[in-house]
C-alpha positions as CSV (number, residue, x, y, z in Angstrom):
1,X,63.4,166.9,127.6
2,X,60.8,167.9,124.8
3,X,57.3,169.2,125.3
4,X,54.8,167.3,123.4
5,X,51.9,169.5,122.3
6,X,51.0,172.7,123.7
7,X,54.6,174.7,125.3
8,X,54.4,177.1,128.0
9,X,55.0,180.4,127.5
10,X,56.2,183.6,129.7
11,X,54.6,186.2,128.1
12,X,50.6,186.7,127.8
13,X,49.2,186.6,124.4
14,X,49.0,190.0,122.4
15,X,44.8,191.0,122.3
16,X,44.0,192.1,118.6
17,X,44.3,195.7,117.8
18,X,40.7,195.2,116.2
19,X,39.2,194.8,119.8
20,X,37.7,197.8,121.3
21,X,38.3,198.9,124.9
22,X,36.5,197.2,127.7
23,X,36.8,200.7,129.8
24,X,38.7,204.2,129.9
25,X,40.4,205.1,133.2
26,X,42.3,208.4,134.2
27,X,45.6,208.1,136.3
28,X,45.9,211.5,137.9
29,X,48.7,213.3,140.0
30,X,47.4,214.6,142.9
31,X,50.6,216.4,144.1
32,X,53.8,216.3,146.2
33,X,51.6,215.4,149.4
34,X,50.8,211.6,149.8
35,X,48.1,210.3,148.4
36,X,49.4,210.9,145.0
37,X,47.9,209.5,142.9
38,X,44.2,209.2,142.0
39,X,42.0,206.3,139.6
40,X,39.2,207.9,137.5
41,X,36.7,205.3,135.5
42,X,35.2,207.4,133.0
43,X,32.8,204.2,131.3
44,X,33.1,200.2,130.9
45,X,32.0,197.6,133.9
46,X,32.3,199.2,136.9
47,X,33.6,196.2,138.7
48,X,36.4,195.8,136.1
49,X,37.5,199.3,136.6
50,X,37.3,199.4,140.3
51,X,39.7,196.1,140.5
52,X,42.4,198.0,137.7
53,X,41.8,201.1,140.0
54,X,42.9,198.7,143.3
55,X,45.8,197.1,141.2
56,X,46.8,200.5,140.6
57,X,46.4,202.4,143.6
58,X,48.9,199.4,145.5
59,X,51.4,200.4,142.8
60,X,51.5,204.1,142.9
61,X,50.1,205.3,145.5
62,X,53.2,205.7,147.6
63,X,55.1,207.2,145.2
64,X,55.4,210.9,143.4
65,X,56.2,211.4,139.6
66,X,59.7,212.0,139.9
67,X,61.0,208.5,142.0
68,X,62.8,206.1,140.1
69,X,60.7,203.5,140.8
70,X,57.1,205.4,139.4
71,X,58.9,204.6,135.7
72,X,58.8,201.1,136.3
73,X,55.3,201.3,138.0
74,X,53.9,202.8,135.3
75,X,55.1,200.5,132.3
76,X,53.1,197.9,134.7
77,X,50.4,199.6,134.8
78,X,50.0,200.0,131.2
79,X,51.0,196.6,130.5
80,X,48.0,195.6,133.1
81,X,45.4,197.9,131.2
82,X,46.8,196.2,127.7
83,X,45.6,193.6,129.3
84,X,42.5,193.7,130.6
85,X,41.8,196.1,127.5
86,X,41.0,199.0,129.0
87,X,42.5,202.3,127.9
88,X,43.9,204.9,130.1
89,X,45.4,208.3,130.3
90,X,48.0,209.8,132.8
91,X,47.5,213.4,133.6
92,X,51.0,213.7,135.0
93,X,50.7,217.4,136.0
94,X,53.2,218.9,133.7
95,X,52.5,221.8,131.8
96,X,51.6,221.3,128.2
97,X,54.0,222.8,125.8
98,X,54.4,226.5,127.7
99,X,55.5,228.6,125.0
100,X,57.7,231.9,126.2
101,X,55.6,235.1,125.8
102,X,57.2,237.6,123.3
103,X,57.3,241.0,124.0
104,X,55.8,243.4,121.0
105,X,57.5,246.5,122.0
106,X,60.4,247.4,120.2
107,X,64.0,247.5,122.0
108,X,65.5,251.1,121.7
109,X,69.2,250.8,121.3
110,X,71.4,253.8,121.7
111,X,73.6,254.5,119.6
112,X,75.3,257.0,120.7
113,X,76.9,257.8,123.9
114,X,75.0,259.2,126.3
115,X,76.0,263.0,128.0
116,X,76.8,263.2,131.9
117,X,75.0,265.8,133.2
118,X,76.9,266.1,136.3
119,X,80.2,268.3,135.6
């Protein structure tokens, strides 16, 4: 059987790269202790956001950082804001590049053997 005219498809159309967002949201870690997870709407139509932020919320909110099953949550979630155009950011809680202090005082070696004083 052939489809005449228009054929359906299973995956949404790509929006232009040229659009610009519809609304910025902030996914945030709230910790080990349930609720997780928390939906910030920094600008855009507030009723968009709060609908992404409900959407959102029913995916994650059950689950910390490190379950299998946040991974797959997440691509959702991006794949939602793609589109409905509305850019986000995940502040996942990790530490950002912590860089090992160095000590600057110098390391004595000896070099020679060192006397008993107890003989």
């Amino acid at each position: 059987m052939q489809l005449e005219g228009s054929e359906m498809s299973n995956y949404a159309e790509a929006t232009t790269l040229n659009e610009p967002p519809r609304g910025h949201a902030r996914i945030v870690y709230l910790g080990a202790v349930s609720p997780h997870w928390e939906v910030y709407g920094d600008y855009g139509d507030q009723n968009l956001l709060e609908e992404f932020r409900a959407r959102t919320l029913a995916r994650l909110i059950l689950l910390p950082r490190n379950d299998p099953q946040f991974r797959r949550n997440q691509e959702r979630v991006n794949k939602d804001a793609e589109r409905e155009r509305i850019s986000i950011e995940w502040e996942l809680g990790y530490a950002v590049a912590a860089v090992a202090a160095v000590a600057t005082e110098p390391v004595v070696v000896a070099t020679e053997p060192v006397a008993n004083p107890v003989e």
